[in-house]
N, CA, C and O atoms as a GROMACS GRO file, in nm:
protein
  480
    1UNK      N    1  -0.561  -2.039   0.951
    1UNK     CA    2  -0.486  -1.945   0.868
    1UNK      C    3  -0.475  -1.812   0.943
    1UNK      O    4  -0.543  -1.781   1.040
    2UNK      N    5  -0.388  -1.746   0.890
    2UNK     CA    6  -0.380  -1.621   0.935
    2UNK      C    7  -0.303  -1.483   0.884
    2UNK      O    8  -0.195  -1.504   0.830
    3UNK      N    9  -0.331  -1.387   0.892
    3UNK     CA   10  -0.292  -1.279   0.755
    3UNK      C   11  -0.192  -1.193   0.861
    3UNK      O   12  -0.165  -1.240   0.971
    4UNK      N   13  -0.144  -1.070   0.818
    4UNK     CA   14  -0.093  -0.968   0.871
    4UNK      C   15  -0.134  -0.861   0.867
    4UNK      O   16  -0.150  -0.831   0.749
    5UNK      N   17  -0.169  -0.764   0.949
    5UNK     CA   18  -0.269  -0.660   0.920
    5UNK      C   19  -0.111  -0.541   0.960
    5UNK      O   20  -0.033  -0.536   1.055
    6UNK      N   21  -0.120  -0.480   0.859
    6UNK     CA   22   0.003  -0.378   0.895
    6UNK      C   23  -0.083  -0.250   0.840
    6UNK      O   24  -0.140  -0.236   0.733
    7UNK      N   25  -0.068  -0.137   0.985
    7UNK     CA   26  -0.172  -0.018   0.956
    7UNK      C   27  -0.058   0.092   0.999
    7UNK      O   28   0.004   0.104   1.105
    8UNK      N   29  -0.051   0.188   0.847
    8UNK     CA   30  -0.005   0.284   0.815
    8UNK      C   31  -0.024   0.409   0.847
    8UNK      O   32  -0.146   0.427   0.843
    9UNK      N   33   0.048   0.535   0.886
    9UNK     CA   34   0.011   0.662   0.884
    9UNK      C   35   0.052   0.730   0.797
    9UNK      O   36   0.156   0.690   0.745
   10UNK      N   37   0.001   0.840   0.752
   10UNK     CA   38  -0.003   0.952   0.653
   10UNK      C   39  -0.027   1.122   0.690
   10UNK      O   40  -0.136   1.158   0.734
   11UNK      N   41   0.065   1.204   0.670
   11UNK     CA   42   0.034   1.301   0.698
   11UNK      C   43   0.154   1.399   0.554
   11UNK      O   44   0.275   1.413   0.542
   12UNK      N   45   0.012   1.453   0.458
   12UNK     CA   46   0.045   1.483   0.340
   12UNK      C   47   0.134   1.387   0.238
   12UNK      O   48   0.079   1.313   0.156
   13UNK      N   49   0.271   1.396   0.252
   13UNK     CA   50   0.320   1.319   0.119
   13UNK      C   51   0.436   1.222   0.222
   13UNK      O   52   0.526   1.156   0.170
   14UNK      N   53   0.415   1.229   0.374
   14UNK     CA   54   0.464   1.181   0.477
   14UNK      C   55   0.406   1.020   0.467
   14UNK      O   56   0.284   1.010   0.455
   15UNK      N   57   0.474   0.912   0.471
   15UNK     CA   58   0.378   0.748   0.524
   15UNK      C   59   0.507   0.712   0.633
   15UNK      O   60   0.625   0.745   0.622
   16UNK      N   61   0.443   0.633   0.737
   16UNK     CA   62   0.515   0.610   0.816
   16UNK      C   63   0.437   0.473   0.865
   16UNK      O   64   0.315   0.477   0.854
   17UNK      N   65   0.508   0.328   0.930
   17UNK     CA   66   0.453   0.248   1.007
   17UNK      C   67   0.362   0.249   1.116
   17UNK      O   68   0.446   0.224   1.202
   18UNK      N   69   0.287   0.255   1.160
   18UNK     CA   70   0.232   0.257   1.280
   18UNK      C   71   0.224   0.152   1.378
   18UNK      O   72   0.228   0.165   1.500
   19UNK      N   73   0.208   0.013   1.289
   19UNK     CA   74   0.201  -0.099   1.372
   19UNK      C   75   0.159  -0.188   1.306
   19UNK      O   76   0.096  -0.165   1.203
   20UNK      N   77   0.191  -0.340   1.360
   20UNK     CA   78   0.152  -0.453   1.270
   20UNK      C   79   0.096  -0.553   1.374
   20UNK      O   80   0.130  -0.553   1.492
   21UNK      N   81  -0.002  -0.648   1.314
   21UNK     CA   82  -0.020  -0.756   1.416
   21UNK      C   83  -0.092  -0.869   1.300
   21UNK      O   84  -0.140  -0.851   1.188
   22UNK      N   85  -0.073  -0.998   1.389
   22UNK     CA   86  -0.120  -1.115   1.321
   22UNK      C   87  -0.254  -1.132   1.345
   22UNK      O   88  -0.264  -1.133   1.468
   23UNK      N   89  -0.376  -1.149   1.290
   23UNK     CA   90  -0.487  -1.221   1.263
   23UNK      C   91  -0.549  -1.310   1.232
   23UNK      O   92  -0.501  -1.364   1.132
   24UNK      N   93  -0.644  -1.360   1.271
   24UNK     CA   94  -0.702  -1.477   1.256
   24UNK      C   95  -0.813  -1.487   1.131
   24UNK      O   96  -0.917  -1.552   1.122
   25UNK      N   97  -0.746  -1.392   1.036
   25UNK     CA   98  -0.805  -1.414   0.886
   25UNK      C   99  -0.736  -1.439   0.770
   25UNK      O  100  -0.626  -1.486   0.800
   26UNK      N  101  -0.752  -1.428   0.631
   26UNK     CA  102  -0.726  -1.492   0.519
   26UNK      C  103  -0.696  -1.347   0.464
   26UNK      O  104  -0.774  -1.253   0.452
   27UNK      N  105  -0.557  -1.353   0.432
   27UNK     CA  106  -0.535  -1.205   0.317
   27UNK      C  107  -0.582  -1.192   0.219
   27UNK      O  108  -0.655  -1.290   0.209
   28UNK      N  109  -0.595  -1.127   0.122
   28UNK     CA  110  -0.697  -1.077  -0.002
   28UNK      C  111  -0.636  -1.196  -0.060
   28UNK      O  112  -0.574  -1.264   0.022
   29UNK      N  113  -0.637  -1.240  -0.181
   29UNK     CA  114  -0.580  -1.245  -0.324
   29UNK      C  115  -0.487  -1.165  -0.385
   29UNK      O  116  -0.526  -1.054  -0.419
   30UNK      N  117  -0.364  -1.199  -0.408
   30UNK     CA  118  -0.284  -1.109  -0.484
   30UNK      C  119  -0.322  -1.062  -0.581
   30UNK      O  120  -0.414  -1.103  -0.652
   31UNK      N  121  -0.229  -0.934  -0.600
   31UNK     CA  122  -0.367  -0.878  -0.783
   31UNK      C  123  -0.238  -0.956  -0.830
   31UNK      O  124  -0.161  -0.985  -0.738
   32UNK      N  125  -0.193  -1.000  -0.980
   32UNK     CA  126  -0.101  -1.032  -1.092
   32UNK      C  127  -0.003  -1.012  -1.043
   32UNK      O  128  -0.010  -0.911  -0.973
   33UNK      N  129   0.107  -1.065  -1.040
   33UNK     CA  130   0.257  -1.006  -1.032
   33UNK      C  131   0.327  -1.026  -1.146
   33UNK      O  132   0.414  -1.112  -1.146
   34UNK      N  133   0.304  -0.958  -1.249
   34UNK     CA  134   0.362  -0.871  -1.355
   34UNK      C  135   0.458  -0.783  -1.349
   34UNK      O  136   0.510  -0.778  -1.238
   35UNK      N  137   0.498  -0.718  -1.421
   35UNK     CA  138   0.560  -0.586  -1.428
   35UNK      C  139   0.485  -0.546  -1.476
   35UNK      O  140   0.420  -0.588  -1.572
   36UNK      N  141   0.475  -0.392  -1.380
   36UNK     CA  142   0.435  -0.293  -1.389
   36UNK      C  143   0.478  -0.149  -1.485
   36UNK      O  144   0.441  -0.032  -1.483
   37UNK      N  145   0.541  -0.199  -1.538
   37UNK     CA  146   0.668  -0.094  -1.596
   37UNK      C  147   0.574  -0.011  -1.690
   37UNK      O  148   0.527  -0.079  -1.781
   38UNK      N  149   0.542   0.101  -1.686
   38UNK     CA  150   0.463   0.193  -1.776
   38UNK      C  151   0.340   0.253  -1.733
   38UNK      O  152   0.289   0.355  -1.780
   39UNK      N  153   0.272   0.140  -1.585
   39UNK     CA  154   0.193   0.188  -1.531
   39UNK      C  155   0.185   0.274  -1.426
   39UNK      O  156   0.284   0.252  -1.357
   40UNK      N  157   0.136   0.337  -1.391
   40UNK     CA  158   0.088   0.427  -1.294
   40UNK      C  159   0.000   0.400  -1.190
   40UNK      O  160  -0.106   0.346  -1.220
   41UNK      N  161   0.032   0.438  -1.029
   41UNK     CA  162  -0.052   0.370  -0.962
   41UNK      C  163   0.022   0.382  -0.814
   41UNK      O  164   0.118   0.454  -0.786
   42UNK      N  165  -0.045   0.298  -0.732
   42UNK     CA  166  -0.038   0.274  -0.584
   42UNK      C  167  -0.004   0.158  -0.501
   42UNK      O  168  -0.119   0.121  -0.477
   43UNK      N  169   0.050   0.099  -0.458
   43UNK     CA  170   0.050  -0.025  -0.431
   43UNK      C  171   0.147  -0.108  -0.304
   43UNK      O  172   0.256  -0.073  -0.260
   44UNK      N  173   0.103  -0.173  -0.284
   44UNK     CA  174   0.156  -0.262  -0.142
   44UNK      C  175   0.196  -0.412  -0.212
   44UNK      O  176   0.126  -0.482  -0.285
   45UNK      N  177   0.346  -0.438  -0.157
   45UNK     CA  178   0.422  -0.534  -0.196
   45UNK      C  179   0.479  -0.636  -0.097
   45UNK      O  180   0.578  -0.590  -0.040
   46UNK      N  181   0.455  -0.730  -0.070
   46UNK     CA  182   0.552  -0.853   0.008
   46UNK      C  183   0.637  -0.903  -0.050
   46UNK      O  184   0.606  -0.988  -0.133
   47UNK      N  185   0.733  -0.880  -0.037
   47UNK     CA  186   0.853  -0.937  -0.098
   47UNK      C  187   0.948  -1.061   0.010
   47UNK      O  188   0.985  -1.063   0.128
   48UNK      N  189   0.954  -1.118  -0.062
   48UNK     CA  190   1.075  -1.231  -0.022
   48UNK      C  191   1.221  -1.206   0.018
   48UNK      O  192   1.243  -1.087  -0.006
   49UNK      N  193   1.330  -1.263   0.068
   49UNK     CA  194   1.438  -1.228   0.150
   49UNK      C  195   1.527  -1.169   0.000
   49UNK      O  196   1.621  -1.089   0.008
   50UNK      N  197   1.478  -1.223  -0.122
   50UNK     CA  198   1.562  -1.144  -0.200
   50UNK      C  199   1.517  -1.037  -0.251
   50UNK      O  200   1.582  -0.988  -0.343
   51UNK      N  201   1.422  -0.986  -0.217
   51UNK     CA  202   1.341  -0.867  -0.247
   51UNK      C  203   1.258  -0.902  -0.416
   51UNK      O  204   1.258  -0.832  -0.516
   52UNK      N  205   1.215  -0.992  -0.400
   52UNK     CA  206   1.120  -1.066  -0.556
   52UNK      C  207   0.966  -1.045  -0.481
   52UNK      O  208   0.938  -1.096  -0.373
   53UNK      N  209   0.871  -0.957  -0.563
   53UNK     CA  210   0.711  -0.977  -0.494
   53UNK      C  211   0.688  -1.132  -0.484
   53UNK      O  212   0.746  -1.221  -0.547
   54UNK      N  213   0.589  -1.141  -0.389
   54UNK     CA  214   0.499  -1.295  -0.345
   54UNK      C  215   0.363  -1.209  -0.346
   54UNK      O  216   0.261  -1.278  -0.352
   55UNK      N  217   0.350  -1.112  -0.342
   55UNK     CA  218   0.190  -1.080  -0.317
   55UNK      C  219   0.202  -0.910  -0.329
   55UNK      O  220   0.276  -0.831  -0.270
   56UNK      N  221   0.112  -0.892  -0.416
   56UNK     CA  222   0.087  -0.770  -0.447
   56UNK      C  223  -0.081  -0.687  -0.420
   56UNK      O  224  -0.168  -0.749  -0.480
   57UNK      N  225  -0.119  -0.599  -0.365
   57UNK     CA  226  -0.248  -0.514  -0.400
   57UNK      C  227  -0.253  -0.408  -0.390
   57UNK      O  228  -0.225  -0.346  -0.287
   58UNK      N  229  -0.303  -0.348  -0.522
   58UNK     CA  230  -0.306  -0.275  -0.586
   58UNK      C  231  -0.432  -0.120  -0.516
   58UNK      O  232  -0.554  -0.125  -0.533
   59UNK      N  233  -0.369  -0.014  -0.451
   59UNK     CA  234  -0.459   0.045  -0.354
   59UNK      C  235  -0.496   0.183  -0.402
   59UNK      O  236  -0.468   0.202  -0.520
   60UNK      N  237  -0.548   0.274  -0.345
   60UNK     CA  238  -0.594   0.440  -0.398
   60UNK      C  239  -0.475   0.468  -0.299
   60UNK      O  240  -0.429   0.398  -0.209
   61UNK      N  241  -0.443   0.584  -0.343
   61UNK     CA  242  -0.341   0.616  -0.247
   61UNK      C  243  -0.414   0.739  -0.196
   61UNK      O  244  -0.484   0.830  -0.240
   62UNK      N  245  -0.351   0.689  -0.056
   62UNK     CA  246  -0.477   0.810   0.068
   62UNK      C  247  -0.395   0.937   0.051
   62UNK      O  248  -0.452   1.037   0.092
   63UNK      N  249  -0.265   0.956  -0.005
   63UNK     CA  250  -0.222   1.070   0.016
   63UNK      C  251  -0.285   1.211  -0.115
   63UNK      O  252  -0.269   1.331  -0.133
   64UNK      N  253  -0.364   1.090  -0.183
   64UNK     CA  254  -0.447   1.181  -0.289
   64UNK      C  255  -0.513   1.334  -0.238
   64UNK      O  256  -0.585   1.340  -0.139
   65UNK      N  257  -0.482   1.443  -0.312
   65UNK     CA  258  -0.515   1.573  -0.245
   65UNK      C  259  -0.721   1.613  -0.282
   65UNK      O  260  -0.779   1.722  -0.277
   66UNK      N  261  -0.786   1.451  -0.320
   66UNK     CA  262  -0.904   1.487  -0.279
   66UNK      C  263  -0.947   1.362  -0.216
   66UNK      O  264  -0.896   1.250  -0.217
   67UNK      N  265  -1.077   1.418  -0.149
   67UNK     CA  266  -1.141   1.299  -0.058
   67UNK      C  267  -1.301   1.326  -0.148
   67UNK      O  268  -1.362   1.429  -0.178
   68UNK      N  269  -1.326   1.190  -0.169
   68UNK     CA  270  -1.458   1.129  -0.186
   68UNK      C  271  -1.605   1.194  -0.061
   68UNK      O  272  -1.599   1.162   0.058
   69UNK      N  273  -1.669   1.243  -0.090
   69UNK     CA  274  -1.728   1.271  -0.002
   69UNK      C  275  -1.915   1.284  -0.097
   69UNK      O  276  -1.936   1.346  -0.201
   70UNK      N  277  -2.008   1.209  -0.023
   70UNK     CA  278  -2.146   1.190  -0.060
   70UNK      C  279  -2.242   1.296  -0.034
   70UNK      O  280  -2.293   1.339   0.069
   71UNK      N  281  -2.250   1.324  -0.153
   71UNK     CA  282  -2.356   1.498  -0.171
   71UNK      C  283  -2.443   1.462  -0.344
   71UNK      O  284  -2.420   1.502  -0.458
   72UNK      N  285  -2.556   1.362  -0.280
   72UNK     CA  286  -2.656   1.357  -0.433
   72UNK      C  287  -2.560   1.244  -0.518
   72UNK      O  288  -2.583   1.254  -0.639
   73UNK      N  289  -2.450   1.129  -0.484
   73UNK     CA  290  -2.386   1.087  -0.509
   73UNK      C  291  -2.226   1.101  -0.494
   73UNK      O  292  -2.206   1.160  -0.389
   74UNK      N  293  -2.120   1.072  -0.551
   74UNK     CA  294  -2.043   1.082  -0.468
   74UNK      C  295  -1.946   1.200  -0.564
   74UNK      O  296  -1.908   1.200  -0.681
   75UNK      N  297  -1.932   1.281  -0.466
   75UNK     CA  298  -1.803   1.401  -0.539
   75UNK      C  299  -1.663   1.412  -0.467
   75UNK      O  300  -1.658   1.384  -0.347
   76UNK      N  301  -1.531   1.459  -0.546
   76UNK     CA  302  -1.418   1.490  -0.487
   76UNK      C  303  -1.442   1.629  -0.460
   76UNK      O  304  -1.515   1.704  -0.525
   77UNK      N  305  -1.354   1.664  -0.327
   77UNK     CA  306  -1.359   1.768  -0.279
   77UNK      C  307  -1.256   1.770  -0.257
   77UNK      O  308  -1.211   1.660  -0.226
   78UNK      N  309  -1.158   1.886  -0.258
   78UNK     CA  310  -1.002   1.945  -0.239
   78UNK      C  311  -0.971   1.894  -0.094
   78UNK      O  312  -1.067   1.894  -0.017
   79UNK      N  313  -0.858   1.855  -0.048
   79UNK     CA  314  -0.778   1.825   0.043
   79UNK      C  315  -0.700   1.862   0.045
   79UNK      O  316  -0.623   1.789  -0.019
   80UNK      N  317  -0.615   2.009   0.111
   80UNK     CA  318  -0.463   2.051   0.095
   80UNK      C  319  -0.382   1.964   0.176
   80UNK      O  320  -0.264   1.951   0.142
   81UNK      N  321  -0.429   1.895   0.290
   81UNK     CA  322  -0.343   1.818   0.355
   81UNK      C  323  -0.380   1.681   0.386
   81UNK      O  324  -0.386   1.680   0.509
   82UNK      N  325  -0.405   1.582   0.350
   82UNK     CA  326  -0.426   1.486   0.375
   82UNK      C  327  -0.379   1.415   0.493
   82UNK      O  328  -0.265   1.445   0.530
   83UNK      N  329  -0.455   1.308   0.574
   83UNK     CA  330  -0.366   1.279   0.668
   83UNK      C  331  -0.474   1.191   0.738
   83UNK      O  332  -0.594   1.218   0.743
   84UNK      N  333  -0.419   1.092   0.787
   84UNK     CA  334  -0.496   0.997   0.846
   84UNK      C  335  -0.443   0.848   0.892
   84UNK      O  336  -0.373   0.853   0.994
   85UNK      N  337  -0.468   0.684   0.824
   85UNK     CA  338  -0.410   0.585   0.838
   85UNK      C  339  -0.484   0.488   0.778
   85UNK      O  340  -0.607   0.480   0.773
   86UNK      N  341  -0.438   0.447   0.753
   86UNK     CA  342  -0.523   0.278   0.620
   86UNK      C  343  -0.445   0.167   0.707
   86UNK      O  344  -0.367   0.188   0.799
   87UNK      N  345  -0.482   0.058   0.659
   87UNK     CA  346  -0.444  -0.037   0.680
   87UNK      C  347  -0.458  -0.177   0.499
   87UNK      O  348  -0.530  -0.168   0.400
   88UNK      N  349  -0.368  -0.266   0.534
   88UNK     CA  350  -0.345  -0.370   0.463
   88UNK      C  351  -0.307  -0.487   0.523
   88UNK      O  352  -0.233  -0.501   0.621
   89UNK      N  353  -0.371  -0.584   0.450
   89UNK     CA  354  -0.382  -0.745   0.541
   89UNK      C  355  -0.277  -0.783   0.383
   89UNK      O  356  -0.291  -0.758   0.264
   90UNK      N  357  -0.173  -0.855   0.463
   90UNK     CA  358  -0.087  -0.997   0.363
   90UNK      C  359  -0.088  -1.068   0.463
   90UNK      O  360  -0.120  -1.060   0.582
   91UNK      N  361  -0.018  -1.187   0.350
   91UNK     CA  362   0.001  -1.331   0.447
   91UNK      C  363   0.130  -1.307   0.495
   91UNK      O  364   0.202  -1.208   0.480
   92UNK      N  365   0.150  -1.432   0.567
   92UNK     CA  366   0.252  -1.364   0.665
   92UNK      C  367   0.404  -1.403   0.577
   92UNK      O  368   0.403  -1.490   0.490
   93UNK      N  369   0.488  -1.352   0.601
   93UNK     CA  370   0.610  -1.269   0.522
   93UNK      C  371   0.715  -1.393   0.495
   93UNK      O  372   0.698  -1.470   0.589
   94UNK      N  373   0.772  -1.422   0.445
   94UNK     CA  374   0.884  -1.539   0.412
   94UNK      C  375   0.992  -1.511   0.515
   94UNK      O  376   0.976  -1.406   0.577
   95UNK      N  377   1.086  -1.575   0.540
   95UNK     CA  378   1.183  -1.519   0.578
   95UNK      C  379   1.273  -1.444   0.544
   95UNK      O  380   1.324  -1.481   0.438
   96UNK      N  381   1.340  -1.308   0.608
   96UNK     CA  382   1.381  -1.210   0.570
   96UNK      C  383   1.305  -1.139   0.496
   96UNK      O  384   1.362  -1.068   0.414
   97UNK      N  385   1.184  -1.137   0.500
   97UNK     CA  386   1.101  -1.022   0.412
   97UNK      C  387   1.055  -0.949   0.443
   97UNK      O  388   1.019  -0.961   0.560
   98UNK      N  389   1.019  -0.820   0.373
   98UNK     CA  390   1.004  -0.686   0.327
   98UNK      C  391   0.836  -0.656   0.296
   98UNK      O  392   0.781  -0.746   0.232
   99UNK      N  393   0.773  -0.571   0.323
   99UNK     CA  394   0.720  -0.445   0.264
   99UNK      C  395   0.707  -0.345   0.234
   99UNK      O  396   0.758  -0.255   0.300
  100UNK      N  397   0.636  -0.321   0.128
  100UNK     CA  398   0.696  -0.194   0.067
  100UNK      C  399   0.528  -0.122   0.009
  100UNK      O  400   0.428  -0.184  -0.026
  101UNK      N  401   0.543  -0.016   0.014
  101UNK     CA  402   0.418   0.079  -0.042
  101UNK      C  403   0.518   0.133  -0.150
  101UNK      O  404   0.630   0.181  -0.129
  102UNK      N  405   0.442   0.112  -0.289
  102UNK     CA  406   0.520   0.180  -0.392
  102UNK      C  407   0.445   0.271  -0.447
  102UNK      O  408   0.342   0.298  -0.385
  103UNK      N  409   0.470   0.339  -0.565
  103UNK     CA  410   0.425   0.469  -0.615
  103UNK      C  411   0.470   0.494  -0.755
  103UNK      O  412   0.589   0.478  -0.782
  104UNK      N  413   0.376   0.534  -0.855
  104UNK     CA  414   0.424   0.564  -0.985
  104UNK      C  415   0.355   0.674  -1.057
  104UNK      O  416   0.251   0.658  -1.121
  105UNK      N  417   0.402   0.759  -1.047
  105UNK     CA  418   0.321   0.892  -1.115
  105UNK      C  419   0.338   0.892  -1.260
  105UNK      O  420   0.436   0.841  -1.313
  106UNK      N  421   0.244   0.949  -1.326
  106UNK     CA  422   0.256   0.942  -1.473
  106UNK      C  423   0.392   0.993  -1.515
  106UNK      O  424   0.441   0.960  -1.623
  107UNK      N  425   0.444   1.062  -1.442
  107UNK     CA  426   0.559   1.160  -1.494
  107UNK      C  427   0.669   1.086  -1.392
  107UNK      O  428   0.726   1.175  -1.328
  108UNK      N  429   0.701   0.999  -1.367
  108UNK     CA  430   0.772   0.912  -1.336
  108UNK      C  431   0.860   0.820  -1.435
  108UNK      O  432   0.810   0.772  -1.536
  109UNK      N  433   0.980   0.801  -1.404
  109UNK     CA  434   1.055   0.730  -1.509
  109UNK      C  435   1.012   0.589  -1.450
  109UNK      O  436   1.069   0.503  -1.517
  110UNK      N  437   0.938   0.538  -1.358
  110UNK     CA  438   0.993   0.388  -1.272
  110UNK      C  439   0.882   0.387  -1.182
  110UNK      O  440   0.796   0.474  -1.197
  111UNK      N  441   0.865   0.281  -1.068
  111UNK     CA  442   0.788   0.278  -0.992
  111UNK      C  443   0.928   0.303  -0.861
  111UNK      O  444   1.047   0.274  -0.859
  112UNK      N  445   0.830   0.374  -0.762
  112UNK     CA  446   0.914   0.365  -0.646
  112UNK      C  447   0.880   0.352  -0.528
  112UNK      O  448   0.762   0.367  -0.496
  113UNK      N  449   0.982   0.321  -0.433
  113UNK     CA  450   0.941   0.246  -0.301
  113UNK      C  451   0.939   0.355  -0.227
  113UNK      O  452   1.047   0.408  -0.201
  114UNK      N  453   0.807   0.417  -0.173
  114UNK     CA  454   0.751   0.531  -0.062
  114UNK      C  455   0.831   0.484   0.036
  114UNK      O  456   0.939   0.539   0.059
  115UNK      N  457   0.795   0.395   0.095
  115UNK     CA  458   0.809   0.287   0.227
  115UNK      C  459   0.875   0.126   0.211
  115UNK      O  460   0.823   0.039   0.140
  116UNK      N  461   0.989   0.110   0.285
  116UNK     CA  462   0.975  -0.034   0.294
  116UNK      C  463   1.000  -0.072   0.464
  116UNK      O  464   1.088  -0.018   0.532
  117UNK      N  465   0.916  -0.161   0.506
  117UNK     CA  466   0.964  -0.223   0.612
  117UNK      C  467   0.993  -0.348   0.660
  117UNK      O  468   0.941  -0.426   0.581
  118UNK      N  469   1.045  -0.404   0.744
  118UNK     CA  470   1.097  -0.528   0.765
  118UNK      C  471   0.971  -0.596   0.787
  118UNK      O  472   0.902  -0.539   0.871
  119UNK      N  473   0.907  -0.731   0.722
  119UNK     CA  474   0.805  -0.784   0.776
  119UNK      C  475   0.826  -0.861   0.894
  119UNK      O  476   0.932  -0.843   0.954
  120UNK      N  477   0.778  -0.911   0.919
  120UNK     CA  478   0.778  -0.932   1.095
  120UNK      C  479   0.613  -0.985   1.148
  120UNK      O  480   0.590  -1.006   1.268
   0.00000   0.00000   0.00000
């Protein structure tokens, strides 16, 4: 078997590709593929050549303006700029398919696509 490890950059409310490669492991478990419609949240999508999810998980989004940091347990601490790179493992992509990092703020009418890129 083998997954896709596609690792992202971030700099503030910026996401950009960085690079993808195939592995010699097993992608997570999809969380549900439901609609999401009302929820709020973060998330990484494989979609199929007609743009329909096959695999969804559900992530923190790094562009969050605090970072977790361990002092007597664990506290948020302010981040004015966030910036760094994550990564996400799917299986590998159907033909003609897509990923996408989506986004839904409470004050959002919809969920929306931050990022999509050609899977590969």
């Amino acid at each position: 078997m083998a997954a896709v490890r596609y690792t992202f950059g971030y700099r503030g409310e910026e996401l950009w590709l960085v690079g993808r490669a195939t592995v010699p492991t097993v992608a997570p478990l999809s969380a549900p593929l439901v609609d999401l419609a009302g929820r709020s949240g973060f998330w990484c999508e494989l979609r199929d050549g007609r743009g329909r999810p096959v695999h969804r998980q559900v992530l923190r989004d790094p562009r969050h303006p605090t970072d977790e940091v361990p002092a007597g347990g664990l506290r948020h601490v302010p981040n004015a700029e966030p910036a760094g790179v994550f990564t996400v493992l799917v299986p590998p992509a159907p033909d003609g398919g897509t990923v996408a990092l989506i986004q839904r703020r409470a004050t959002d009418a919809a969920p929306v696509d931050v990022l999509t890129v050609t899977a590969g």
